[in-house]
C-alpha positions as CSV (number, residue, x, y, z in Angstrom):
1,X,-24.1,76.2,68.1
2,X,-26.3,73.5,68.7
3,X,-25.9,69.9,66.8
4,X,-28.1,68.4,64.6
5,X,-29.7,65.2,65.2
6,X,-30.5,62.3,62.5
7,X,-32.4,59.3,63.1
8,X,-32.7,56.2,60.8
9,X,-35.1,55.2,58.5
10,X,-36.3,52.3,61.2
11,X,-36.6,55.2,63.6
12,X,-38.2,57.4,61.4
13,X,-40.4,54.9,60.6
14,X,-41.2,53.6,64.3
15,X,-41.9,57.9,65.1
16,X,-44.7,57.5,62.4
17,X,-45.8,54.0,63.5
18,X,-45.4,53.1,59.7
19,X,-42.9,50.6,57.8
20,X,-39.8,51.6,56.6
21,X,-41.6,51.5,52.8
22,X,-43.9,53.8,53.6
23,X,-41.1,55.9,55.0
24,X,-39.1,56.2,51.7
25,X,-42.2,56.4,49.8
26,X,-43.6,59.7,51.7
27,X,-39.9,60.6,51.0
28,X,-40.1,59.7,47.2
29,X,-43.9,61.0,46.5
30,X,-44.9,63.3,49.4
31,X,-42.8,66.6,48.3
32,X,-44.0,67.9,51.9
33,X,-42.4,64.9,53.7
34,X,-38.6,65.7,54.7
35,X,-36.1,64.5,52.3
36,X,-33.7,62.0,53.6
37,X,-29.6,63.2,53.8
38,X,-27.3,60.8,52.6
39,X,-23.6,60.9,54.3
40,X,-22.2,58.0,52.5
41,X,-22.9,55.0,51.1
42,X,-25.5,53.3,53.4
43,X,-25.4,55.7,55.8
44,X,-29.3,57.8,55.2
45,X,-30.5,59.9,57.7
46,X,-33.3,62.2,58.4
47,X,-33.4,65.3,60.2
48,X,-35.0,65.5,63.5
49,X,-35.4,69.5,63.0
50,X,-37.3,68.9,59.7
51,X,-39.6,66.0,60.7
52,X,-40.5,68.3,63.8
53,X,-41.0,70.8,61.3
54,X,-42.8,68.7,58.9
55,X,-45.2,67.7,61.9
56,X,-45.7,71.4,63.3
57,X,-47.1,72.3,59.3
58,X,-49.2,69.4,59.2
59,X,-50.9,69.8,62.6
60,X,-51.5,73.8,61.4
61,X,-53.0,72.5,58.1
62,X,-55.4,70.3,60.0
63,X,-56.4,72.4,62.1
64,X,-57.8,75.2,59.3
């Protein structure tokens, strides 16, 4: 079984070339954008397997 990866909010943030705002905000208004996981108390992470995801469906949906 392979391991999930997470990644920060800064290194979500830095994938997108955005600010870590923005990166909450897509989480918090875009319902498309992956939501993050929360293992404890400060300790938020997002899924590397659901950004890819997220990515794959919106290259597809501009591409139509």
């Amino acid at each position: 079984m392979a391991s999930q990866i997470y990644v920060t909010d800064n290194q979500t943030a830095e994938r997108y070339g955005v600010s870590r705002g923005t990166v909450w905000r897509w989480a918090k208004e875009n319902p498309e954008f992956p939501k993050p996981v929360y293992f404890s108390k400060g300790c938020v992470r997002w899924s590397i397997s659901e950004l890819q995801a997220y990515e794959e469906k919106q290259a597809k949906s501009s591409r139509v």
